[in-house]
LOSE-805875 format. One record per residue (C-alpha): x, y, z; residue in three letters. Coordinates in Angstrom, 1 decimal, padded with zeros to 4 digits. Example, Ala and Ser with C-alpha at 12.3 -4.5 7.8 and 13.67 -1.06 7.14 Angstrom:
BEGIN
[pt [012.3,-004.5,007.8],ALA]
[pt [013.7,-001.1,007.1],SER]
END
This chain:
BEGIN
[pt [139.8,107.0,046.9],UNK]
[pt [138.1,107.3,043.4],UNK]
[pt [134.7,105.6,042.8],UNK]
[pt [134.8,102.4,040.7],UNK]
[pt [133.1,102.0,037.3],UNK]
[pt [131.7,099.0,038.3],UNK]
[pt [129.8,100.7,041.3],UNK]
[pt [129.2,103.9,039.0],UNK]
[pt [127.3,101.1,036.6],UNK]
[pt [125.8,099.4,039.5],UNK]
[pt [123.7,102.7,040.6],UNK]
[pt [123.1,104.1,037.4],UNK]
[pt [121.3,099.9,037.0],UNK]
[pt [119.5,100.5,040.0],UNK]
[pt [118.5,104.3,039.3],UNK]
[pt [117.1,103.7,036.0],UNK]
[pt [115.3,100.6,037.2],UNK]
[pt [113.5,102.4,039.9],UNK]
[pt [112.6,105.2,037.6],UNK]
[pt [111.0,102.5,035.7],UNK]
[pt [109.1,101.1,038.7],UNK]
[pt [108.0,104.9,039.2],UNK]
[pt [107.1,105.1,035.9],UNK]
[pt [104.7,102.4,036.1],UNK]
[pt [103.4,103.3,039.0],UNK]
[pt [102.0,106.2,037.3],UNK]
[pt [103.2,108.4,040.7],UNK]
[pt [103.5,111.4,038.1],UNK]
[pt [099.8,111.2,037.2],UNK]
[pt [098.7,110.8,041.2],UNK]
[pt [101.0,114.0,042.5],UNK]
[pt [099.5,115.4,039.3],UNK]
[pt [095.9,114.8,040.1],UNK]
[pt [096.5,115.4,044.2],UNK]
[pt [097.6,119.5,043.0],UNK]
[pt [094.1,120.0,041.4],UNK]
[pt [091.4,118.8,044.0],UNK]
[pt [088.6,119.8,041.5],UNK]
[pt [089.3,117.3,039.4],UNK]
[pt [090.4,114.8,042.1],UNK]
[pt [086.5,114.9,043.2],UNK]
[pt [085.1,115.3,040.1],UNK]
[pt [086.7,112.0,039.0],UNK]
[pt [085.4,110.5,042.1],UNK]
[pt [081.8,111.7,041.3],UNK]
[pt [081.8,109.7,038.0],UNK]
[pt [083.4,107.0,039.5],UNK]
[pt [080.5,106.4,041.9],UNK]
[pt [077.7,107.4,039.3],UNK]
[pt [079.5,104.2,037.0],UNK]
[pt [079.5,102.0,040.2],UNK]
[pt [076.1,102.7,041.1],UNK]
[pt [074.7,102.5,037.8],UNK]
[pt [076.4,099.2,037.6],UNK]
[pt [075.3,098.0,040.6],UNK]
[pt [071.6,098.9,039.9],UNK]
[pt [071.8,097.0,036.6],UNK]
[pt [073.5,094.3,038.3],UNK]
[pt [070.4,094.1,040.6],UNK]
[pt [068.0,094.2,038.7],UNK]
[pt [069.2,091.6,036.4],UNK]
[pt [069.4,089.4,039.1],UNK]
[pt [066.3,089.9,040.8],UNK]
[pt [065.0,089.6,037.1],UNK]
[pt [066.4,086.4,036.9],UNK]
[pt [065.6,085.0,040.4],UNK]
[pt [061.9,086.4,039.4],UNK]
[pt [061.9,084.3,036.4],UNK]
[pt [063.1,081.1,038.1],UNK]
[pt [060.9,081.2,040.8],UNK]
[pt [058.2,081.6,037.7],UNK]
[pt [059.4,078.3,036.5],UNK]
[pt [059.3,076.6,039.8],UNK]
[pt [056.0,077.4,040.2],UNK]
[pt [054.9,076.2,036.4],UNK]
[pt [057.1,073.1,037.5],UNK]
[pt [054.6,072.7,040.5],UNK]
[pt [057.9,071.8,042.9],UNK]
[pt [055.7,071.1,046.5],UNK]
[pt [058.1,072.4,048.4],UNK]
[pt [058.9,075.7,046.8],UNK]
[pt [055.2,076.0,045.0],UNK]
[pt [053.6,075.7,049.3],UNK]
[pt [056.7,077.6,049.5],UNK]
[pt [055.6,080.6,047.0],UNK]
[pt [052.0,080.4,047.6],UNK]
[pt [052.3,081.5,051.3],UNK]
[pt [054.1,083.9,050.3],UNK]
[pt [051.0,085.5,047.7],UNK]
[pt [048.7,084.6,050.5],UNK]
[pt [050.2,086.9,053.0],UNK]
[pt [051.0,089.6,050.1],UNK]
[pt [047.4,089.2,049.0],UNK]
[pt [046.5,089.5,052.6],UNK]
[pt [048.0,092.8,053.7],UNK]
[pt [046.7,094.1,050.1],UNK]
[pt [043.1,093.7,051.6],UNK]
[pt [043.8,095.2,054.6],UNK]
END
């Protein structure tokens, strides 16, 4: 009851392919970084600082931008949106005074 060549092949196929697959993964680098907490959370920190740095820039770029079309809606003199816009600086203008 030896074992075959053929199944001998056929493991050593699948071993190295999942090796591969682990490989990939990059499951050395997460065990790696799950032993050292420190730098676990300080990676996290400047993750968040880069996502909410990007999401402020992202913000204001479009608040820029919706600023600046609403500018030209205006200058366009659009009825709807210009009534639209100039209620809105009434009641702005309104509280100011108050």
């Amino acid at each position: 009851m030896g074992v075959n060549k053929t199944e001998v092949d056929m493991l050593e196929s699948r071993v190295e392919k999942i090796s591969l697959m682990l490989e990939k993964a990059k499951i050395g680098d997460y065990v790696t970084m799950m032993a050292r907490p420190k730098a676990m959370i300080f990676n996290n920190f400047i993750a968040g600082l880069a996502r909410g740095f990007g999401m402020a820039i992202g913000f204001t770029i479009l608040g820029a931008l919706v600023l600046y079309l609403l500018r030209q809606a205006v200058l366009l003199n659009i009825p709807i949106i210009g009534n639209f816009i100039s209620e809105i600086v009434k009641i702005v203008q309104d509280n100011l005074m108050q």
